[in-house]
C-alpha positions in Angstrom: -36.3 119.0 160.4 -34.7 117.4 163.2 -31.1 118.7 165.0 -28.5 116.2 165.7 -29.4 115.9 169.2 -33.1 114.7 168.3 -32.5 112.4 165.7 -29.9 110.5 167.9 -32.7 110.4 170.4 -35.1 109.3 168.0 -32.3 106.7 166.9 -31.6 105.2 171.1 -35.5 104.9 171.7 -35.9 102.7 169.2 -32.6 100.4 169.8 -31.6 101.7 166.1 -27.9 103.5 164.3 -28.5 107.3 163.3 -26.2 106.9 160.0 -24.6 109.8 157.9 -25.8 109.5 154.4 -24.6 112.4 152.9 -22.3 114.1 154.9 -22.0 117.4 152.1 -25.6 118.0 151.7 -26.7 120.9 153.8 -28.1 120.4 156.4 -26.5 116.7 156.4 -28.6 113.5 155.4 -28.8 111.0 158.2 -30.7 107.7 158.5 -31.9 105.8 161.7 -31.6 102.2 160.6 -29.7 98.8 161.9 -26.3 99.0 160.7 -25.2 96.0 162.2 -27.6 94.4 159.7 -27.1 96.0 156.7 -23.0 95.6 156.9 -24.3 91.8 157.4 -26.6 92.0 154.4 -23.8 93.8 152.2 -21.5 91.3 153.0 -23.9 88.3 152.0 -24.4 89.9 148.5 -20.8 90.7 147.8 -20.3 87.0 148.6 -23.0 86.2 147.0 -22.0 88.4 143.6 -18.5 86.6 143.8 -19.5 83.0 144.1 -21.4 83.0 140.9 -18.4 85.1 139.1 -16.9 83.3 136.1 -13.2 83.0 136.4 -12.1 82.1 133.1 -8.7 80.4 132.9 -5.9 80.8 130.2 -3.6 77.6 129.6 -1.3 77.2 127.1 0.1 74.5 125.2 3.5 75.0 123.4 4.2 73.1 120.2 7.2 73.0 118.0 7.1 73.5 113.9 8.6 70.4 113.5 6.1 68.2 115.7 5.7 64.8 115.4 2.4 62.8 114.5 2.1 61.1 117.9 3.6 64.3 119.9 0.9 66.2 118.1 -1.8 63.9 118.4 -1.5 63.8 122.3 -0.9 67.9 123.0 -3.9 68.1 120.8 -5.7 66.0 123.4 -3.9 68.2 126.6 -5.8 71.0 124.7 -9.1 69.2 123.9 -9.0 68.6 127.7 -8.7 72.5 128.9 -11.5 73.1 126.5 -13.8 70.8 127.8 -13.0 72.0 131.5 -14.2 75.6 129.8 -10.6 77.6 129.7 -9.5 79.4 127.0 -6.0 77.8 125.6 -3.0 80.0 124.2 -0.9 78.0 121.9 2.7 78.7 121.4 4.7 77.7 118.2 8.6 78.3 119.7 11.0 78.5 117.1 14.9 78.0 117.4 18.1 78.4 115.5 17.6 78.1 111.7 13.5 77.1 112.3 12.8 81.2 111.9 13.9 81.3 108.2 10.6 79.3 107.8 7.5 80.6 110.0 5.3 78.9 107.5 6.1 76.0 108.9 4.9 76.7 112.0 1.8 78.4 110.5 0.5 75.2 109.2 0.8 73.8 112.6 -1.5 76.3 113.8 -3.9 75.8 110.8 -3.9 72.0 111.1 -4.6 72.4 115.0 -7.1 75.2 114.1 -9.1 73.0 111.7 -9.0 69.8 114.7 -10.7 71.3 116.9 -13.2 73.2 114.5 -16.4 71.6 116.1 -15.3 72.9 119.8 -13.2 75.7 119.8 -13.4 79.3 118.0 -10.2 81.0 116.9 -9.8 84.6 119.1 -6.6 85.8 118.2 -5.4 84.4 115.1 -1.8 83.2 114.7 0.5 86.0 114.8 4.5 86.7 115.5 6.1 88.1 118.6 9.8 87.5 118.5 10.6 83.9 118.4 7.2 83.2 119.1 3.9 82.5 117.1 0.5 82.3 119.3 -2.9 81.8 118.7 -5.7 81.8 121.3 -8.8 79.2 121.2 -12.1 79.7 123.3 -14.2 76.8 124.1 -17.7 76.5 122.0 -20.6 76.8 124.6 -22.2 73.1 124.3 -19.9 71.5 122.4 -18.9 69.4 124.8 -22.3 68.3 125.9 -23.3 64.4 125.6 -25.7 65.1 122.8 -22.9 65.4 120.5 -21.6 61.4 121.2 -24.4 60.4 120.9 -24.9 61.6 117.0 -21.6 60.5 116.1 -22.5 56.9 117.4 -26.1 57.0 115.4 -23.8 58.1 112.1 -21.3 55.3 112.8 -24.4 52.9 113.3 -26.0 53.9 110.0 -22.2 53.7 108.0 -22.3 49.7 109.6 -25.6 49.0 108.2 
């Protein structure tokens, strides 16, 4: 066992840190090591550990009960969109006025959107109420999106042709 005074002797003659490990331990746990070095090396792996983090976005996409074919047709495509750019997508029926007598309205809306995008996107939370509000979450399907799947639908058209 070494005193203070040694190991930060032992430390200078060879250019090194003496570094408190365990400062509670008795007696106290010290290391001789480059500290510089390994702040550097922590760093890079905390940067490191971030850069390949997932950040996983939530859009959302608000529709009305009473939506039109073409209005439909085109927020169904703003949510096709976030899918394929891998964010999850809240959908929001608003209601107004008289449209609350009739959530079942808005329900099929959900449904209808639900069953669209079937072959890319999973149902998390399924449609429920929160004040004037219905919402429903969608995750993208992992590979859904990939060009694999073009490619079979043009080999079906193809074979409908022939």
């Amino acid at each position: 066992m070494f005193g203070v005074r040694d190991a930060q002797r032992i430390a200078d003659e060879q250019n090194l840190d003496l570094v408190e490990i365990a400062p509670g331990a008795e007696p106290p746990v010290c290391k001789v090591m480059d500290y510089r070095k390994f702040k550097y090396d922590q760093d890079r792996k905390a940067k490191l550990a971030r850069k390949k983090q997932v950040k996983i976005e939530v859009k959302e996409m608000k529709f009305r009960p009473k939506i039109d074919v073409g209005d439909y047709t085109t927020k169904k495509n703003h949510v096709m969109r976030f899918l394929k750019k891998g964010a999850r997508v809240k959908i929001t029926i608003m209601f107004r006025g008289r449209e609350m007598a009739h959530p079942e309205q808005g329900q099929n809306v959900l449904d209808r959107l639900a069953a669209d995008l079937k072959p890319y996107a999973t149902v998390e939370a399924k449609p429920k109420m929160e004040g004037r509000n219905m919402h429903m979450l969608v995750a993208p399907i992992k590979g859904a999106f990939d060009e694999k799947a073009p490619r079979q639908d043009q080999a079906q058209v193809e074979k409908s042709e022939e």
